[in-house]
C-alpha positions as CSV (number, residue, x, y, z in Angstrom):
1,X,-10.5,2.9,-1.5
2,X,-6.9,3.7,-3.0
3,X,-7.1,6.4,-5.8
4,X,-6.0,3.8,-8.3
5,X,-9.3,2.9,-9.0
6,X,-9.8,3.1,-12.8
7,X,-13.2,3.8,-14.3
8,X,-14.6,1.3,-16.7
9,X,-13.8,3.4,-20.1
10,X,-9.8,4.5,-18.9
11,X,-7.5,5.5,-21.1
12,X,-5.8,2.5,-22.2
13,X,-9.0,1.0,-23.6
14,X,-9.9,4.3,-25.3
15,X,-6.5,5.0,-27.0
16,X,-6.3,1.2,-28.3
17,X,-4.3,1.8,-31.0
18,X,-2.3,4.2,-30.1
19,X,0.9,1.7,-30.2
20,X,-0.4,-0.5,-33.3
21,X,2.7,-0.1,-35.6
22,X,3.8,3.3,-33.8
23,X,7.2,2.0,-32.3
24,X,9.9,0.1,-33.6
25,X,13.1,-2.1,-32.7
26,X,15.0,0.5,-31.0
27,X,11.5,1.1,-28.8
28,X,11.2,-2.4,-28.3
29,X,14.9,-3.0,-27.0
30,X,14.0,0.2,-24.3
31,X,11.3,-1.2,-23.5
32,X,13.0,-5.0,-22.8
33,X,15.6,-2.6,-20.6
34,X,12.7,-1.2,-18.9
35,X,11.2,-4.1,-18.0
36,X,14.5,-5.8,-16.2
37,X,16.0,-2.3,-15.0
38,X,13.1,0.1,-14.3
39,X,12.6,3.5,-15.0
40,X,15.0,5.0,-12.3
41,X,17.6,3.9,-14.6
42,X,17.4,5.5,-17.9
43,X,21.5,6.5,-18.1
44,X,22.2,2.8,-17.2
45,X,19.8,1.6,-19.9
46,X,20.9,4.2,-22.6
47,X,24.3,2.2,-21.7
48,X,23.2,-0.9,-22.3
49,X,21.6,-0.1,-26.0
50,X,24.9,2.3,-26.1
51,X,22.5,5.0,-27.3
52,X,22.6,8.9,-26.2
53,X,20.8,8.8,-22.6
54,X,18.8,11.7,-24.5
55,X,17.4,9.3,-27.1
56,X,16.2,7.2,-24.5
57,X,15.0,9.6,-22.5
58,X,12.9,11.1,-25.5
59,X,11.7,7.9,-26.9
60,X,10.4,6.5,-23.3
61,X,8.5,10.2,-23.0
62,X,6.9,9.8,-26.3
63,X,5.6,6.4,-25.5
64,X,3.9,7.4,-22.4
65,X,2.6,10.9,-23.7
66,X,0.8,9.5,-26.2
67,X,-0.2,6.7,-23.8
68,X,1.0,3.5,-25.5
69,X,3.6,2.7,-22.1
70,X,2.3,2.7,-18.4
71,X,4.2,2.0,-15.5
72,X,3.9,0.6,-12.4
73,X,5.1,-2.0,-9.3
74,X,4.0,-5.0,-8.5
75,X,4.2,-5.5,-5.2
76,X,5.0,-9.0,-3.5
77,X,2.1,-9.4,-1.0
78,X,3.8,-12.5,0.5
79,X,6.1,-10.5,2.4
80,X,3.2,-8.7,3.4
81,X,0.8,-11.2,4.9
82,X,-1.1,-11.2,2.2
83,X,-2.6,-14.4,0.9
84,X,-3.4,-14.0,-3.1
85,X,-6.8,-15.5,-4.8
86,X,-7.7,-15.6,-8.5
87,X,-11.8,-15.5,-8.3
88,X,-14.4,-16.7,-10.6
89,X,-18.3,-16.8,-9.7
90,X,-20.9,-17.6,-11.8
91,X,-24.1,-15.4,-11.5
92,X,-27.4,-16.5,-11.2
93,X,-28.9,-15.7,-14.4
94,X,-30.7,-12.6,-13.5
95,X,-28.9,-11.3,-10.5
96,X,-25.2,-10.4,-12.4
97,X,-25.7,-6.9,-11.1
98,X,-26.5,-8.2,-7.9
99,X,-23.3,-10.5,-8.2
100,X,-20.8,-7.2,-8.8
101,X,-22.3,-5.1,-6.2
102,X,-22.0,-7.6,-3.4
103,X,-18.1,-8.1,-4.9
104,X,-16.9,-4.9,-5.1
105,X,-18.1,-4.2,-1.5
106,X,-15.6,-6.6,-0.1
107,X,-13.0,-4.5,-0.5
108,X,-9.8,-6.8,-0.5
109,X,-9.6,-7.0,-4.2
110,X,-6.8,-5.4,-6.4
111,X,-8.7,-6.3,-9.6
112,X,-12.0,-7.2,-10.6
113,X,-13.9,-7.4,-13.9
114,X,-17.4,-9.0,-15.5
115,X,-16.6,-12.1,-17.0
116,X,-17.9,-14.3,-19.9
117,X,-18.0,-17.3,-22.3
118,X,-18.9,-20.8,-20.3
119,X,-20.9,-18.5,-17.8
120,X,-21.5,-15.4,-16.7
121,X,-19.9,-13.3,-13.5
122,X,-17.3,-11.9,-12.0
123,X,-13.2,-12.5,-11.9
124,X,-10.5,-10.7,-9.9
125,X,-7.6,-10.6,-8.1
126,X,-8.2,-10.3,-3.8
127,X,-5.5,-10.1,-1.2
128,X,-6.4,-12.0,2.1
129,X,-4.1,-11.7,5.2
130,X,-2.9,-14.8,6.0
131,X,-5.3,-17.2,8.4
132,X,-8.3,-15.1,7.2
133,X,-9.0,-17.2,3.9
134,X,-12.0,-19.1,5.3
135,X,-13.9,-15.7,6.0
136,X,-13.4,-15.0,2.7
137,X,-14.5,-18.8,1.8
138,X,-17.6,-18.0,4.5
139,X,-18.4,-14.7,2.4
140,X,-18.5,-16.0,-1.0
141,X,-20.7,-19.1,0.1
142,X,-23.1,-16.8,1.5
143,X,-23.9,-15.5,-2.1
144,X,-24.5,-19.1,-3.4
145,X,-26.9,-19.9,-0.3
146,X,-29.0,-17.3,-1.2
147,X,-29.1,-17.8,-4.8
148,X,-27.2,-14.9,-6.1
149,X,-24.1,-16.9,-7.7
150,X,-24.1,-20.4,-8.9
151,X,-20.6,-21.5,-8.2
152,X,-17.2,-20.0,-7.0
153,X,-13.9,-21.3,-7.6
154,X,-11.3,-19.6,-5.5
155,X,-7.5,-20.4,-6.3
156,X,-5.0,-19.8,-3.6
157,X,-1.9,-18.5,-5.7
158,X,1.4,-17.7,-5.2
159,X,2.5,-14.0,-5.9
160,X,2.2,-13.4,-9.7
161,X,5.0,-13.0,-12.4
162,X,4.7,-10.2,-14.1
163,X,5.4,-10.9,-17.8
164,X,8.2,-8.2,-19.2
165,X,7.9,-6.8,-22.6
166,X,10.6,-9.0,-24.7
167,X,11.3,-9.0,-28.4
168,X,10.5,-12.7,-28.9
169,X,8.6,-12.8,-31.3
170,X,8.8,-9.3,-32.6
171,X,9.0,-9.3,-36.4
172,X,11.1,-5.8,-37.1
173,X,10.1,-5.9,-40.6
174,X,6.8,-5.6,-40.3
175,X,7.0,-3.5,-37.1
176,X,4.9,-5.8,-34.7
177,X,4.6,-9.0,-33.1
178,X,3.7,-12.1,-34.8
179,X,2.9,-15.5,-33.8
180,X,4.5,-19.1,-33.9
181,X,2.2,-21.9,-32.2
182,X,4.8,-24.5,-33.7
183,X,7.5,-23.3,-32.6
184,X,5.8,-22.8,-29.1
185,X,4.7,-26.7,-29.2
186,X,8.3,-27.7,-29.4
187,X,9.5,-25.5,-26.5
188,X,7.0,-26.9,-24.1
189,X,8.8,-30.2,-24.8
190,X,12.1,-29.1,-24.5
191,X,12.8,-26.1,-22.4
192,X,14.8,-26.1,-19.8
193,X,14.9,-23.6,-16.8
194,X,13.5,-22.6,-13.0
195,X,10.5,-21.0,-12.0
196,X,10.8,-17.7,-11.3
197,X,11.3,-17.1,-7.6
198,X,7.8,-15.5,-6.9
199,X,6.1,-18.7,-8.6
200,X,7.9,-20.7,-5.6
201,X,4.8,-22.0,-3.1
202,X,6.4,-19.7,-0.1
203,X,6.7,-21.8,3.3
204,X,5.2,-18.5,5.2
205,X,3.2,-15.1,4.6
206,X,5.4,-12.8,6.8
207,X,4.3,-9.4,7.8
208,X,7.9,-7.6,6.6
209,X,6.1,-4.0,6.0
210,X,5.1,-1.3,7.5
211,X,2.3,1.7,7.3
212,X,5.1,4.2,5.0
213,X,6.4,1.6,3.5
214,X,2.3,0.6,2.3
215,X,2.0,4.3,1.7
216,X,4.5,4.7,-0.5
217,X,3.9,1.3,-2.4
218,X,0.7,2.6,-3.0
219,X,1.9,5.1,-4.6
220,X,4.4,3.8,-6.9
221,X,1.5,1.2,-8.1
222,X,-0.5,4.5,-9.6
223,X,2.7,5.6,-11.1
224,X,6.0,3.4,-11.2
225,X,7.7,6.4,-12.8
226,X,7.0,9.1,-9.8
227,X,10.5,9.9,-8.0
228,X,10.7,9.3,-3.8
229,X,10.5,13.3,-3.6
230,X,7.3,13.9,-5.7
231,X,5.8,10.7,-3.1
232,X,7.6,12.4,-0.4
233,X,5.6,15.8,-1.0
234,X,2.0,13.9,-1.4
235,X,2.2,12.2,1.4
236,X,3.5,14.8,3.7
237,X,6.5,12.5,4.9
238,X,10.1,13.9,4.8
239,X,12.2,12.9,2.0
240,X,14.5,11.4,3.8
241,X,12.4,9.1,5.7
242,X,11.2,8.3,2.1
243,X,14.3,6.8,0.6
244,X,15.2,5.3,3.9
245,X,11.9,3.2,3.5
246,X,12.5,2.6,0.1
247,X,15.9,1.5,0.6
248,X,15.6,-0.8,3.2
249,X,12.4,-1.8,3.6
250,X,10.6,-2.0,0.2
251,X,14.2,-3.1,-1.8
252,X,15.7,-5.2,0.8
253,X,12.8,-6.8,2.2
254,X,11.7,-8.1,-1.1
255,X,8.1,-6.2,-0.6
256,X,8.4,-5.3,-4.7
257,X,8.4,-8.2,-7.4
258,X,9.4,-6.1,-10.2
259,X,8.6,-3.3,-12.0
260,X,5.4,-3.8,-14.4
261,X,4.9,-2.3,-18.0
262,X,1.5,-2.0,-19.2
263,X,1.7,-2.1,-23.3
264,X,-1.2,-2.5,-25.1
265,X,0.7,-4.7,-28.3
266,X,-2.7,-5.4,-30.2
267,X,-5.4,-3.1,-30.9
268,X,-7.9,-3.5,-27.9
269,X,-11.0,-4.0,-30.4
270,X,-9.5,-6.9,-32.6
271,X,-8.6,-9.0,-29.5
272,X,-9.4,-10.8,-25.9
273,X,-8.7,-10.4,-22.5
274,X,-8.9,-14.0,-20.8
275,X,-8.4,-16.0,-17.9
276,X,-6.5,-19.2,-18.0
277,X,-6.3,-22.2,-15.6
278,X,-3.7,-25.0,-17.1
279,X,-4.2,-28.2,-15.2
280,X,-0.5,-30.8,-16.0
281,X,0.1,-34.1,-14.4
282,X,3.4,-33.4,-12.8
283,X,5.6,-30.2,-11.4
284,X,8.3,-30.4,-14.4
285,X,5.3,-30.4,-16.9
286,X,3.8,-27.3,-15.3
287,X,7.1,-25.8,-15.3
288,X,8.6,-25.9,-18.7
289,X,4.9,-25.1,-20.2
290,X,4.8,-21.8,-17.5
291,X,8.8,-20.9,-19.0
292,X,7.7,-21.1,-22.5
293,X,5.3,-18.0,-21.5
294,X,7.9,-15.8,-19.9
295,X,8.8,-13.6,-22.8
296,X,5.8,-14.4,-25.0
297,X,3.7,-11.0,-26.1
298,X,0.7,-12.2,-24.7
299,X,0.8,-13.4,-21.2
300,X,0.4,-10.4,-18.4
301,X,0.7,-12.7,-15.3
302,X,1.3,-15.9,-13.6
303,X,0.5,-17.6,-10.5
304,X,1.0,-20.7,-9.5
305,X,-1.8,-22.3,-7.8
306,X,-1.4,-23.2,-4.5
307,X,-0.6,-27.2,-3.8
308,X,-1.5,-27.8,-7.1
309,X,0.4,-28.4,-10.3
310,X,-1.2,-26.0,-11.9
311,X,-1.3,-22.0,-12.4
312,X,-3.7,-19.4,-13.4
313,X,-2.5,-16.5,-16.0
314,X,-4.3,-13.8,-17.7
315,X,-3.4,-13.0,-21.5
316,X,-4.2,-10.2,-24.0
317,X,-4.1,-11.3,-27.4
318,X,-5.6,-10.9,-31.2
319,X,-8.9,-12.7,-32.0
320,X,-7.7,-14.4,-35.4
321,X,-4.7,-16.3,-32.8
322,X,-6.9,-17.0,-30.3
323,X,-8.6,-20.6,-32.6
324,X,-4.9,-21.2,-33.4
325,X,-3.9,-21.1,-29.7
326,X,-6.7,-23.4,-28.5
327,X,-5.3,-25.5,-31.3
328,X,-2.1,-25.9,-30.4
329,X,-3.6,-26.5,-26.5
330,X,-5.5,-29.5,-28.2
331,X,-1.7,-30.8,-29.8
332,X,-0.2,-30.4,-26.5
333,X,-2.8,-32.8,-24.9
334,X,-2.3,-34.9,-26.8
335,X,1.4,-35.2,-26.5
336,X,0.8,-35.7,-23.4
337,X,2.6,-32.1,-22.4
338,X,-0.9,-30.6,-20.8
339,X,-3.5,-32.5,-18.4
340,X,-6.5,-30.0,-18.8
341,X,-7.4,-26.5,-19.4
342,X,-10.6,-24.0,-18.6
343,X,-10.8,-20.4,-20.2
344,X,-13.0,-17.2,-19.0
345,X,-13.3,-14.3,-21.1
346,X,-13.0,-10.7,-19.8
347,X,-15.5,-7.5,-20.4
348,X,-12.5,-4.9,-21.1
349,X,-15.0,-2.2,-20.5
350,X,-16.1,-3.6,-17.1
351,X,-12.8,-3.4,-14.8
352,X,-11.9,-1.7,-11.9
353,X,-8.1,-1.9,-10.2
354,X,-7.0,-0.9,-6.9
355,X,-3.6,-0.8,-5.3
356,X,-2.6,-2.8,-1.7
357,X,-5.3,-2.0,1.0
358,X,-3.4,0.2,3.2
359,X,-6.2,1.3,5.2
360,X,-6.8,-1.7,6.6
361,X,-3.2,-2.4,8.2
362,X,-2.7,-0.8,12.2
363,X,-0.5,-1.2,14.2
364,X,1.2,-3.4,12.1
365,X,-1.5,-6.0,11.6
366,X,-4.1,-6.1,8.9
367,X,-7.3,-5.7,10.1
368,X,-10.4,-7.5,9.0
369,X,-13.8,-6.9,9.7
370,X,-16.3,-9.8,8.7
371,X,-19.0,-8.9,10.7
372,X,-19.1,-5.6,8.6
373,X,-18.8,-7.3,5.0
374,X,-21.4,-9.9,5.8
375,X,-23.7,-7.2,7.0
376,X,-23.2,-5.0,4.3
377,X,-23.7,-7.9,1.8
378,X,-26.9,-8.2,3.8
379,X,-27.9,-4.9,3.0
380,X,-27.5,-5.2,-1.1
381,X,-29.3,-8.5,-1.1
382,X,-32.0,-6.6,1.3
383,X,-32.1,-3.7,-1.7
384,X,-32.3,-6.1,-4.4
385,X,-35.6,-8.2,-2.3
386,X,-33.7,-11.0,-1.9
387,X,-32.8,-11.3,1.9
């Protein structure tokens, strides 16, 4: 697929702790530029901080040398035709390997990873155009018939809200982030706000792009930091007909949600990876509980789930706040703030990412072949003596 795939060992899990205690307030105020601004806009952001656009410059090329910092896009599949879904199958004990190979092969997914804790499986993130969900429904029900998985829960989402590195919660004088579960309980009561604009149900899945414009998305999700003449040259399209994509079809089309930066905060071996589902008993609950997250350290997305009042997120976090989270979950139930809540572990060696499916789009529609997935799922359970 797209050459975004990342093996199982990559480099963010193997440097860990490159970042644990190795920047500081000035890195963290870049980096909360970044995250609003981009990295086209370094002079701009040097502005902001008022410090020597070479300082910034210097600082932002240390932190991704020595691979603390990694950029990219998030696109905004909506505007694509691209229905999101947040995956988790339980495996038949016995057939988890037979579970992942029969996942990966249907090759709408931008992430997928083993999962653990109430079960074992698979999670991931999938793209489906828009009136193809019940093939993928159809595909998925096919591994439970024949054994393979013992249950699937499939969340339609919104588009997710990338979480932007902020300094809330930053302690400068110890150089890192700390934690405050009571202070968190009391925002969840009180906060005040709107859901950001991709956590909005959308009333349609429109097909606003095009083949460059996929192209060149593509690319910027492998690197958020490569300029429209290096794409321009790797893809073999004139630089001109670059930027006039980029500027009015990926910008004012709304086809990007924002500019994503990856930053491992915690050393990888003291902490989790996890899956959330938060369950609340009305749309204001859900909201000021989702606004409390937005510039927390440990959140990396959110998506609302689809005709629910509830939303999925994924979070990175240490081990020793994990049992004070789940804590504070249990005092926010009680306050009657949360309805329910169900949690899935994550194998951080066992992940693979891809960016948007390009190949699949022609001629300005996505194409979708189920005949071939269901036949090719056919032939794994066929290998494995099972069908």
């Amino acid at each position: 697929m797209g050459s975004s795939n990342i093996d199982t060992l990559d480099v963010r899990n193997r440097d860990a702790f490159s970042i644990w205690k190795k920047v500081d307030d000035t890195d963290i105020r870049i980096l909360e530029e970044l995250s609003l601004l981009g990295p086209r806009n370094l002079a701009l952001i040097a502005e902001h901080l008022d410090k020597p656009t070479t300082t910034v410059r210097y600082r932002v090329k240390r932190m991704l040398d020595e691979n603390i910092l990694f950029f990219h896009i998030n696109p905004y599949h909506t505007n694509m035709g691209l229905k999101k879904a947040v995956l988790f199958v339980e495996a038949q004990p016995g057939y988890e390997d037979v579970l992942l190979e029969c996942m990966r092969l249907h090759n709408y997914w931008l992430f997928l990873c083993r999962v653990y804790g109430p079960y074992e499986g698979c999670g991931g993130v999938w793209t489906i155009p828009k009136g193809k969900e019940d093939y993928l429904v159809e595909y998925l029900k096919g591994l439970v018939d024949v054994g393979v998985a013992r249950s699937v829960e499939i969340n339609w989402t919104t588009c997710h809200e990338g979480i932007p590195v902020l300094s809330r919660w930053y302690n400068e004088d110890l150089n890192r982030w700390t934690f405050d579960w009571g202070e968190w309980e009391r925002e969840v009561g009180t906060i005040e706000g709107e859901l950001p604009w991709t956590m909005i149900e959308p009333s349609d899945w429109p097909i606003l792009v095009d083949k460059e414009d996929l192209l060149i998305i593509k690319e910027l999700e492998i690197d958020g930091k490569a300029t429209l003449t290096s794409i321009a040259k790797k893809l073999g399209i004139p630089l001109e007909k670059v930027k006039y994509h980029f500027r009015e079809h990926v910008s004012k089309r709304n086809l990007v949600e924002g500019y994503q930066l990856d930053l491992a905060r915690f050393p990888l071996l003291v902490c989790e990876y996890l899956f959330f589902k938060f369950e609340f008993d009305s749309h204001d609950k859900m909201r000021k509980f989702a606004l409390t997250l937005h510039d927390k350290p440990f959140p990396i997305f959110m998506g609302k789930v689809l005709g629910e009042d509830s939303f999925v997120t994924q979070f990175f976090m240490p081990k020793w706040e994990f049992r004070k989270f789940i804590k504070s979950l249990s005092n926010l139930i009680n306050k009657g703030l949360l309805r329910d809540y169900h949690y899935l572990l994550q194998d951080p060696y066992q992940v693979w990412r891809e960016t948007i499916p390009y190949q699949h789009f022609h001629n300005g529609k996505w194409s979708y072949d189920q005949e071939f997935y269901i036949e090719e799922r056919n032939q794994v359970l066929h290998k494995w003596g099972l069908k």
